[in-house]
C-alpha positions in Angstrom: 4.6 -75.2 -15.2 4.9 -78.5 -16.1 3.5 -80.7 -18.6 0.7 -83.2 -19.6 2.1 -86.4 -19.7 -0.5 -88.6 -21.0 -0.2 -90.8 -17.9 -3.3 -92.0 -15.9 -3.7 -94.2 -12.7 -6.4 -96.3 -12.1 -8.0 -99.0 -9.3 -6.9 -101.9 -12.0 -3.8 -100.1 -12.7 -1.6 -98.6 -9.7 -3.6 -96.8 -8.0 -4.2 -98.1 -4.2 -5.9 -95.2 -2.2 -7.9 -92.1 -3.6 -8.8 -89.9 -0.8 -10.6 -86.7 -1.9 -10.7 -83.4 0.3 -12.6 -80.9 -0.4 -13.0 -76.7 0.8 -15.7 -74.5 1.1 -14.1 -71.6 2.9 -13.6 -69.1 0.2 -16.6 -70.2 -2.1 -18.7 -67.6 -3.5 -21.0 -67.2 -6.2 -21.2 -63.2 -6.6 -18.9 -60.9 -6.9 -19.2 -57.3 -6.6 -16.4 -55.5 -7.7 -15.2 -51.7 -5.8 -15.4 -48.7 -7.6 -12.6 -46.6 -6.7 -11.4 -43.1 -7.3 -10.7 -43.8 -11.4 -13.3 -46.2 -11.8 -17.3 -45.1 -10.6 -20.0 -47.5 -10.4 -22.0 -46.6 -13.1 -18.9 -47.4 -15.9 -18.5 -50.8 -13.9 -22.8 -51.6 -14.3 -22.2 -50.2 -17.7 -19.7 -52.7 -19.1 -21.3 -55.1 -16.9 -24.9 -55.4 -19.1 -26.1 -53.0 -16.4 -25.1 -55.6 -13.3 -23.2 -54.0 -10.7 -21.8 -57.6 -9.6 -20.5 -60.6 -11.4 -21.9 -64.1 -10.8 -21.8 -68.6 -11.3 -24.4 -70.2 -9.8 -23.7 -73.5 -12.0 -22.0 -75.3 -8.8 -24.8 -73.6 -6.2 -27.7 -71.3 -6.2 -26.7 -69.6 -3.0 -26.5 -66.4 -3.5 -22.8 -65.9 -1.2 -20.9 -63.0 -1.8 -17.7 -61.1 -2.0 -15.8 -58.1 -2.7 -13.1 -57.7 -5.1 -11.2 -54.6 -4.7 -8.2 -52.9 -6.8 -7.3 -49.3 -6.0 -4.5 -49.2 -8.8 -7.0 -50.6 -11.5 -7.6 -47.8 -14.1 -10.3 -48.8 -16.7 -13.6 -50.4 -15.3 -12.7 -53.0 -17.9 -9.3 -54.1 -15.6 -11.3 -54.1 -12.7 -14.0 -56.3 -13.9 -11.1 -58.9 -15.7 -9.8 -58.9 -12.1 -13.6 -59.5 -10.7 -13.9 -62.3 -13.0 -10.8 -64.2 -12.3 -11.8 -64.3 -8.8 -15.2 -65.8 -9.2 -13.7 -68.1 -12.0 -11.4 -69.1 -8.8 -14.1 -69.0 -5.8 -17.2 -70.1 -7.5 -16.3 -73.9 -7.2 -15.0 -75.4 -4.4 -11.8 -76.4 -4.4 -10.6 -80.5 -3.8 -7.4 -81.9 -3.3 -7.0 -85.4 -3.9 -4.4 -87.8 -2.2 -3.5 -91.1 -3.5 -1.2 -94.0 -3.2 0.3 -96.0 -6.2 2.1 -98.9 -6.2 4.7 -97.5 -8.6 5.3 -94.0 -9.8 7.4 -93.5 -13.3 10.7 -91.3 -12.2 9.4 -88.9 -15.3 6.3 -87.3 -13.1 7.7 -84.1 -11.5 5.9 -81.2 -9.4 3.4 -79.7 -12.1 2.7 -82.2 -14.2 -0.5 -83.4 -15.4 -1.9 -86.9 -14.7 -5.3 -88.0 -15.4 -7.0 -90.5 -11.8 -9.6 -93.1 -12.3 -11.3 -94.4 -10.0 -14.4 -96.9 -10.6 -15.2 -97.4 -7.1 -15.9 -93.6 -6.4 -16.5 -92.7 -9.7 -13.8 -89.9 -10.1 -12.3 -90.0 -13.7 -10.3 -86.2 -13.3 -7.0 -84.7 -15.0 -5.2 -82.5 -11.1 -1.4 -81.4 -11.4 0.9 -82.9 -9.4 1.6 -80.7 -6.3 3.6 -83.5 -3.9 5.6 -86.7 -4.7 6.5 -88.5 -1.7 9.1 -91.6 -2.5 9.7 -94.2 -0.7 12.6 -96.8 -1.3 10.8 -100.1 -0.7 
């Protein structure tokens, strides 16, 4: 969704406010993924380099956990691609930025991909665009 547009906002250029937000809630660094009734433990530790949990300590070495489960996954291999999406998702936590420009082009729509720089805070980072709030003056 969306597209890269090239376009980035800056302190010299635009940009007026940077506010960053950031959420712990639903970080984890493990992941243990469920066997169920096709898929036993021992064929998930297998595939896993004999590991019965998946983990990313590169943001924290906490060792915070949670449980991925899939009752209609079928292969030990599904389940574990599933596992790993997860703690690609929850092993960072997420931030949201807000910002104010002085100008916005009328070619940024919802999805797009813009690029904020911001010397004060030092935050050079490429987000999507989730919100676009216009005002007329």
């Amino acid at each position: 969704m969306g597209k890269d547009l090239g376009i980035f906002y800056s302190n010299e250029l635009k940009l007026k406010l940077l506010k960053q937000f950031s959420n712990s809630y639903e970080f984890a660094t493990m992941v243990f993924p469920m066997p169920n009734e096709k898929v036993t433990a021992s064929m998930i530790t297998f595939l896993n380099n004999n590991s019965p949990y998946l983990s990313n300590f590169d943001y924290s070495d906490k060792h915070i956990v949670k449980i991925y489960k899939n009752d209609k996954a079928t292969h030990a291999e599904e389940l574990l691609a599933g596992a790993k999406l997860l703690l690609d998702e929850v092993s960072v936590p997420k931030i949201t930025y807000e910002l104010a420009l002085t100008d916005i082009k009328d070619d940024v729509h919802l999805g797009d991909a813009i690029t904020l720089i911001d010397k004060i805070k030092n935050i050079k980072i490429r987000q999507r665009v989730v919100k676009i709030v216009r005002y007329p003056y």
